[in-house]
N, C-alpha and C positions, 0 to 999 in steps of 0.2 A: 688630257688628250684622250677623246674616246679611239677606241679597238675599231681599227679598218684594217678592210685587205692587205692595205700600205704598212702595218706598222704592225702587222700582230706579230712579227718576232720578236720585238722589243714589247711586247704586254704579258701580265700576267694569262697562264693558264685555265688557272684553278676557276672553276665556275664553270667554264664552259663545257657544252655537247659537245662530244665528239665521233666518228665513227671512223675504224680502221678498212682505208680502202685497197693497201695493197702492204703486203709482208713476206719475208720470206718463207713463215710458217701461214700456211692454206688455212688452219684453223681460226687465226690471228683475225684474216680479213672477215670485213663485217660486225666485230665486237664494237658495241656505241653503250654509251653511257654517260657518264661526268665526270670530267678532270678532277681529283680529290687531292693528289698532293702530285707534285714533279720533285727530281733529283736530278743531276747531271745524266744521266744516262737513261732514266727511268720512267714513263708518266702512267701514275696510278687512276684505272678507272673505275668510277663504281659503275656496274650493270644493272642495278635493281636487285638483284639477289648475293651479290659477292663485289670484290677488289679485283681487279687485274691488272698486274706488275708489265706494262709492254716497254719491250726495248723502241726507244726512238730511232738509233740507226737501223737505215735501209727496210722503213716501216713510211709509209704515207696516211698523213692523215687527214681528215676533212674535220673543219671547226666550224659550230656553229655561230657568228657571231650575235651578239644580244640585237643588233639591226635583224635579224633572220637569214644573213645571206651567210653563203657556205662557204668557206675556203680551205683549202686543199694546203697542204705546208709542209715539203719533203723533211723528214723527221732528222736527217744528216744536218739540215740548217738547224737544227734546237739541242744538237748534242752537245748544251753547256747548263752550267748554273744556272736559274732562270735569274738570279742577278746580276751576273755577268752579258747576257743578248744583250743588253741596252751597250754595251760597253764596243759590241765586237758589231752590231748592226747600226749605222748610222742613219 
């Protein structure tokens, strides 16, 4: 099953662009880079020059998918294992 709008909770992360569009830390928004690992709570980006450890809850974010279209994916829906979303998103 390829990665759509429809179904990116239940998909892997890791690969994709992303860019942080809204956070409770001001710094936060605007950091874009690569999904490089996820945790339950955590998604790791690289920026070209470093790692950055963002909390998913009450953090929004925009994905790039490999189609080139964007989506936006309130980070409170991904606060699990990323092998668990297939289980709790139908």
């Amino acid at each position: 099953m390829r990665i759509s709008r429809k179904n990116i909770l239940k998909h892997e992360l890791i690969g994709l662009d992303v860019e942080i569009v809204n956070s409770p830390d001001p710094y936060q928004i605007g950091i874009k880079g690569t999904v490089v690992d996820e945790t339950k709570n955590l998604i790791v980006i690289r920026t070209g020059k470093d790692l950055k450890k963002i909390e998913k809850k009450y953090r929004t974010f925009e994905f790039k998918l490999p189609s080139g279209e964007q989506v936006r994916v309130d980070g409170n829906k991904i606060v699990s294992r990323p092998e668990d979303r297939v289980k709790i998103w139908p």
